[in-house]
N, C-alpha and C positions, 0 to 999 in steps of 0.2 A: 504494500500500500504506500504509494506516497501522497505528500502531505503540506501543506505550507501552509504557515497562521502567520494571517496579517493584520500588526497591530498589537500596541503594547499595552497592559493597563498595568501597573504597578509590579510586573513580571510574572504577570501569569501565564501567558505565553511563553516566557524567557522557563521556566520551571515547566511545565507541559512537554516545552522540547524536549528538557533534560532525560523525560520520564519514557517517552515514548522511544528516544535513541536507546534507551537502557533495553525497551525491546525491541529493538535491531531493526523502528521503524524510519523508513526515508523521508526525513522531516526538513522543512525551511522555514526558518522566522524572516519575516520582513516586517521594520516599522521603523520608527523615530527615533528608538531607544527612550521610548516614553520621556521626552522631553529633557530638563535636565539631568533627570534620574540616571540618565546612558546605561540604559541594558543592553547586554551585547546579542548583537543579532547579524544572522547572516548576510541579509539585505538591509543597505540603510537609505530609507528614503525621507529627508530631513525638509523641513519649509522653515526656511531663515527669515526671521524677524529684522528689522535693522533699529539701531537703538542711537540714538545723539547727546552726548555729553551737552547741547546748549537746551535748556528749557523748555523754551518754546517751542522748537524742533520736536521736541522729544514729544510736545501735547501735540503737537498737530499728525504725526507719524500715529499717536495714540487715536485718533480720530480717524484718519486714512484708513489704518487697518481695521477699525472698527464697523468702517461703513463697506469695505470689500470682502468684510468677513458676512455681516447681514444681507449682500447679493449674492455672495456665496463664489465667487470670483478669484480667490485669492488663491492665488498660487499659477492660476492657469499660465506664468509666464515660468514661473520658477521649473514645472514638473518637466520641459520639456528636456532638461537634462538629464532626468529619467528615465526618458520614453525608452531608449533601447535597452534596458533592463526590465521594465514592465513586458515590455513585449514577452520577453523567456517566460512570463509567467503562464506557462499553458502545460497540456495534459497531465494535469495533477486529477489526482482519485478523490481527495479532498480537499475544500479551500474552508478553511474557517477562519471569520475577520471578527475582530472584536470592534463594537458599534457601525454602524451606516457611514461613519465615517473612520475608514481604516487608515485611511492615509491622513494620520494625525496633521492637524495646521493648514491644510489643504479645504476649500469651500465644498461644497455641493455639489457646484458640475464638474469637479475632475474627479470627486470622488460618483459621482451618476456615472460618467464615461469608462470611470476603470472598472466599476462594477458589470458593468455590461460586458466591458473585455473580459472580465471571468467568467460570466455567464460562459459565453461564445468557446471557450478556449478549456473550460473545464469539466470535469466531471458535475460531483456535487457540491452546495456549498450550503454551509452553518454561518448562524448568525451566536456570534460569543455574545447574549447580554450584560453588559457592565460598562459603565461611564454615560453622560449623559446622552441620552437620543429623545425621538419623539416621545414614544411611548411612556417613558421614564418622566420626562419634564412633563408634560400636558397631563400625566397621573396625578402626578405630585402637586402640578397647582391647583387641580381640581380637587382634591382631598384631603381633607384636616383630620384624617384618623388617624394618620401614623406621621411623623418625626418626617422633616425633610427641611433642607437647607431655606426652601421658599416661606415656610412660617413666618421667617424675620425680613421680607422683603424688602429695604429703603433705599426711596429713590437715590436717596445721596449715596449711595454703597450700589449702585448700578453696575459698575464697572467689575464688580466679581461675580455678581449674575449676568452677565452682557452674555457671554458662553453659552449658559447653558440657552435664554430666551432664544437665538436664532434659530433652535432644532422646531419651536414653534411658530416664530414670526421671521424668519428669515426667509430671501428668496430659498425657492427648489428644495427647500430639506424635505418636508414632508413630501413631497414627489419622489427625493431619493429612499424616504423611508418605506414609500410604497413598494419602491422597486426590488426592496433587499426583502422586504416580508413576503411577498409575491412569490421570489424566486430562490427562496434557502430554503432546503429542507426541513428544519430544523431551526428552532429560535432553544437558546439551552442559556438559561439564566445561570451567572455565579455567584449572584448572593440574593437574600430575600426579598431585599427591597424593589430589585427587577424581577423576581416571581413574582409578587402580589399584582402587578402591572402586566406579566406579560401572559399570565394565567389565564384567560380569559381566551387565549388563542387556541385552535387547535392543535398546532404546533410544537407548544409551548414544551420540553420533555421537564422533570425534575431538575431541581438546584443540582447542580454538576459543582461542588463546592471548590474553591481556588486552592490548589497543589502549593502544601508548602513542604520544605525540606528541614525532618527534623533530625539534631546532632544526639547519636546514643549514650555520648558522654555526659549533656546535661541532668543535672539531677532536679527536683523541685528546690524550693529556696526554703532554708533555714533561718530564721534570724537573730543573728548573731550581736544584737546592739545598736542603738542609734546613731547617727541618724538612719530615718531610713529614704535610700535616694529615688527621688520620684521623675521622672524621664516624662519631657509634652514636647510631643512631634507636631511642631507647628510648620504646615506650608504656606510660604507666601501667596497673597490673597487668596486664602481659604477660610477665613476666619470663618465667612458665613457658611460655609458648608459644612465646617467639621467642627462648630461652635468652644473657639478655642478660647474666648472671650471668656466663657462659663468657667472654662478650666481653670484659667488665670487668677479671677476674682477669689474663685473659692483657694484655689494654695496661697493668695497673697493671706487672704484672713487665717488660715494656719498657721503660716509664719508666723503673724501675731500673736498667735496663742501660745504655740508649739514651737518657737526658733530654734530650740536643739535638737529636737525633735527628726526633723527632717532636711532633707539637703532637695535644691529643686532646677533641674536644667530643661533650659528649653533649647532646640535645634532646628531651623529649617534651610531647605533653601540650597540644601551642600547635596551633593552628588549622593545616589542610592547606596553604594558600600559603604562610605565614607557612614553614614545615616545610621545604618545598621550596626555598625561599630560603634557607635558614642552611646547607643542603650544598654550597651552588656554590662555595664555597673549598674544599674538600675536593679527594683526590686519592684516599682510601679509604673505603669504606663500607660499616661493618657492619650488614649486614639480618637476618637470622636463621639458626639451627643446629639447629632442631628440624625442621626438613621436607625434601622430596623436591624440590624445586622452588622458586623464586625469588618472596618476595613482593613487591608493587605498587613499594612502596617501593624494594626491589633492581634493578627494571626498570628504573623511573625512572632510578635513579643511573647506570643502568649506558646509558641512552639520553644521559645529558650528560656519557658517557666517563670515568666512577668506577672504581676495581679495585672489585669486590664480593666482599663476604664474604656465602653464601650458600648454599641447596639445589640441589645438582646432581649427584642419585643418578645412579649406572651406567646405572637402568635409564632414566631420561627420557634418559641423552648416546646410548644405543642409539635410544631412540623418533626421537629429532632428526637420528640418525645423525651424532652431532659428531665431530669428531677429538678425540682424547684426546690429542694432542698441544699442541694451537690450542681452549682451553677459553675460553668468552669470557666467565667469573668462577671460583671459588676455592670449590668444595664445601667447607662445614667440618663438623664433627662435634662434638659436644655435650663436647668436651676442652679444657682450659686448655691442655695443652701442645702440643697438638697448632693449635690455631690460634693461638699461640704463636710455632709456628715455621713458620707460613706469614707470616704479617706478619713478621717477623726474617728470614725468603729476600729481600722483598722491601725491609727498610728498607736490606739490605748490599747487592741488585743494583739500587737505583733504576730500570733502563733497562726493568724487566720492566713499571711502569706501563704504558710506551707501546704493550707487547704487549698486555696483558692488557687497556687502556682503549681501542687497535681492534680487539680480536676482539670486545669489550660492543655496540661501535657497531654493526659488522656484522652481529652475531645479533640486535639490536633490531630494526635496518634490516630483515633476511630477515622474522622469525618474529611481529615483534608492532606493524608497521607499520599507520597507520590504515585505510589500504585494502584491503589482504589483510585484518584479522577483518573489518570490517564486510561487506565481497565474501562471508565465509566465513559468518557468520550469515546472511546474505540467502540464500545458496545453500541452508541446512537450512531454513529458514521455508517458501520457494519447495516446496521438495521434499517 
């Protein structure tokens, strides 16, 4: 079988590949290296921003891209140094892209046309759900049952939703969103939040949970003494999505309380290894409080036996059938006080670490071990 995933989200592709070469399957990653993160991939098809050291420049460029990003236009001059590499992209058995638009930073119509060229040139194709698209964004603003970044809409903070709104209000997306549901086999969500939206389809198979790679060396965490270090993965302009504001208010009021207490670093912004490195001192790990479900990053931590702070709606512990008792991370909600006094249960009982960093281990181990997704993807391609 060969195989080529186009499109990066946080290296779940990049970790897919790893699992599926392990069975001596003929794989290719092509993407962006999800932006600054730089995941290594075989094909790199990059859309260069240009940035200006003078101000004004710099707003107006802010504005240019803005407005060729909502006709969905951008890049059509950039790709064409690609073209002779897109083109190789043909008789593949499988083609699965993560979102309608795989070719990260690129508009609408060059991702409509290259979608097409896969049609024409391939076998089957999967749609990876994760990262914003239609269905996702037009869910979300229409429903106030579950946690999502659009609750705290302001206009003056536009420019960090500007992204997601063009999947709704931009030219041609929804035309390309029709064309990729149309013509993929298969829509195969990686976390809840794009279940509960994309459910509704026939299509739709089960959460295909995101492959992380766990170390046999790690053990859970003991605690041996304060402080204890609290690790918050802050990405630039993401505040509103992964409600880092929340995070912040409530460790500054600990400090106040608790100053020996706890040691507190916050990191973004630095390359994806580089990122992963600075948590392994940690002992707690704030990933985000705007969603249903556990981002990349919260998986991660929570595979090298971190407490996580994170999404873990009612309805995903029902889907998982977890025990409500033996949670293996710490649901929070979009409140200073209220995750407040989840971190303050644990800076006064230390011992709940040890719980709470082997139930992380165990639930990585069951649900989002390398072999089980990759077995689990091969099984819907196959089918």
């Amino acid at each position: 079988m060969k195989v080529i995933l186009i499109g990066e989200y946080s290296g779940v592709h990049t970790n897919l590949a790893k699992s599926l070469k392990k069975k001596n399957i003929d794989v290719t990653t092509l993407s962006d290296g999800d932006s600054y993160k730089n995941f290594n991939t075989d094909i790199s098809v990059k859309y260069k921003k240009y940035i200006s050291k003078n101000k004004f420049i710099n707003l107006m460029l802010k504005i240019y891209y803005l407005i060729i990003l909502y006709f969905g236009i951008n890049g059509l001059i950039q790709i064409i140094k690609y073209i002779k590499v897109l083109k190789k992209i043909k008789g593949y058995d499988v083609v699965q892209i993560i979102n309608p638009i795989c070719l990260s930073g690129y508009g609408s119509i060059v991702n409509y046309f290259f979608f097409k060229f896969l049609m024409r040139n391939n076998n089957k194709i999967f749609l990876c759900c994760l990262g914003d698209d239609y269905v996702w964004v037009d869910g979300s603003l229409k429903n106030k049952k579950f946690k999502s970044m659009f609750y705290f809409f302001r206009y003056s903070k536009f420019e960090q939703f500007a992204h997601s709104f063009k999947y709704t209000h931009g030219f041609f997306y929804k035309k390309l969103n029709k064309l990729v549901l149309d013509n993929s086999e298969k829509y195969i969500p990686g976390l809840y939040d794009y279940y509960y939206y994309y459910k509704k389809y026939e299509k739709c198979t089960p959460i295909v949970p995101v492959a992380i790679e766990m170390n046999a060396e790690i053990n859970p965490l003991v605690f041996d003494g304060y402080p204890i270090k609290i690790f918050h993965g802050w990405q630039p302009n993401k505040e509103y999505r992964k409600g880092n504001y929340y995070f912040d208010q409530a460790i500054k009021k600990i400090i106040e309380k608790y100053p020996n207490k706890i040691e507190y670093k916050v990191v973004g912004g630095v390359p994806y290894a580089e990122y992963i490195k600075t948590f392994k001192e940690s002992q707690i790990f704030l990933d985000q409080c705007m969603s249903m479900d556990q981002g990349v990053n919260g998986l991660i931590a929570m595979a090298d036996g971190k407490v996580v702070f994170s999404g873990l709606c009612s309805d995903l512990v029902s889907y998982y059938n977890l025990d409500v008792n033996n949670l293996p991370l710490i649901n929070v909600e979009p409140d200073v006080d209220y995750i407040y006094s989840k971190i303050e249960e644990i800076i006064l009982n230390p011992d709940l670490l040890t719980k709470y960093s082997k139930e992380a281990m165990d639930f990585i181990s069951e649900k989002h071990s390398m072999d089980y997704v990759a077995d689990s993807y091969i099984k819907i391609w196959l089918n």
